[in-house]
C-alpha positions as CSV (number, residue, x, y, z in Angstrom):
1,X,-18.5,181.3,136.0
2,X,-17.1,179.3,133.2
3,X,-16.2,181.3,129.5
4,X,-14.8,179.4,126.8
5,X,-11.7,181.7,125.3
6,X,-10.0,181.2,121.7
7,X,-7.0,183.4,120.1
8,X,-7.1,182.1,116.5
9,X,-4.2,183.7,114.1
10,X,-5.0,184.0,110.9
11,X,-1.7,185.1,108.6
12,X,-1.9,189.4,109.9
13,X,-5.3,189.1,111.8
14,X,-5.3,188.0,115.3
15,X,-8.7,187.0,116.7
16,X,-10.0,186.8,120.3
17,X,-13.2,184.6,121.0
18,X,-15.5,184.3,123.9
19,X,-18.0,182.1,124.2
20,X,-17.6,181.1,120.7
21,X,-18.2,185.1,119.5
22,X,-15.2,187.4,117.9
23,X,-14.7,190.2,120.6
24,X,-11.8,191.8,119.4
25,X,-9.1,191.9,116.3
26,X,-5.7,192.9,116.4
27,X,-2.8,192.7,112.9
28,X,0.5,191.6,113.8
29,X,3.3,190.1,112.1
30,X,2.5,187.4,109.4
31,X,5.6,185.5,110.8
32,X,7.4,184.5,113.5
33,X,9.6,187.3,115.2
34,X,12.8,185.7,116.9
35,X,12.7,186.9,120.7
36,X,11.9,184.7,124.1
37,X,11.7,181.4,123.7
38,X,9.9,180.8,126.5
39,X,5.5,180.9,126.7
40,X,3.7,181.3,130.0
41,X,-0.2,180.2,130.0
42,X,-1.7,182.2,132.1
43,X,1.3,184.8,132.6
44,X,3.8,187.0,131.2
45,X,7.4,185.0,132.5
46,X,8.9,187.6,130.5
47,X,7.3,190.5,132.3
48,X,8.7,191.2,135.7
49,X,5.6,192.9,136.5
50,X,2.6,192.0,138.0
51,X,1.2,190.3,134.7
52,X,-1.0,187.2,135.7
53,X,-4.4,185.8,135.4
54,X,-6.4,185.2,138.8
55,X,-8.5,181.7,138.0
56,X,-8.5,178.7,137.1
57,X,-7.7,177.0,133.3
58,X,-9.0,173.9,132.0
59,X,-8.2,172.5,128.8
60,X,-5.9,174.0,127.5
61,X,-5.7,173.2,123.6
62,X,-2.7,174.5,121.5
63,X,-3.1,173.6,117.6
64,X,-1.0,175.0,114.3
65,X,-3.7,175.7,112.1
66,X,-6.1,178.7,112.7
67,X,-9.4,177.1,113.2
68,X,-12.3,178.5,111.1
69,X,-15.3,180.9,113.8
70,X,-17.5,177.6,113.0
71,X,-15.1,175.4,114.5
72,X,-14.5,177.8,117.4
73,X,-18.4,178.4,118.1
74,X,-18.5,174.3,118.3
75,X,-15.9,174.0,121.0
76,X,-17.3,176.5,122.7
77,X,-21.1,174.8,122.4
78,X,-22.3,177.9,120.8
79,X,-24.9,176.0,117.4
């Protein structure tokens, strides 16, 4: 089974999205906090841990500008 998954941040608020529908909020830092330089998609790479996802991705869309819920419920096909 397919679901289309968006994390939108928005200044403080972090957004998740499933199938076009908020699911969960979270605040964090307005900006950039210096740390790893380094992003995994689908994994932690700076977690030794056991930290990964079990499936399969398919495009993957990375953009600078958080997208407003209307835009997220049209990628996801959601009217």
């Amino acid at each position: 089974m397919w679901c289309h998954v968006a994390v939108v941040k928005k200044f403080t608020e972090l957004t998740l999205y499933v199938n076009g529908n908020p699911v969960g909020r979270a605040t964090v830092p307005a900006t950039y906090q210096p740390g790893p330089k380094n992003a995994g998609i689908g994994c932690n790479p700076n977690y030794p841990g056991p930290e990964v996802f079990q499936g399969a991705l398919a495009e993957v869309l990375l953009v600078r500008e958080a997208w407003p819920e209307e835009e997220i419920r049209k990628l996801a096909g959601v009217p």
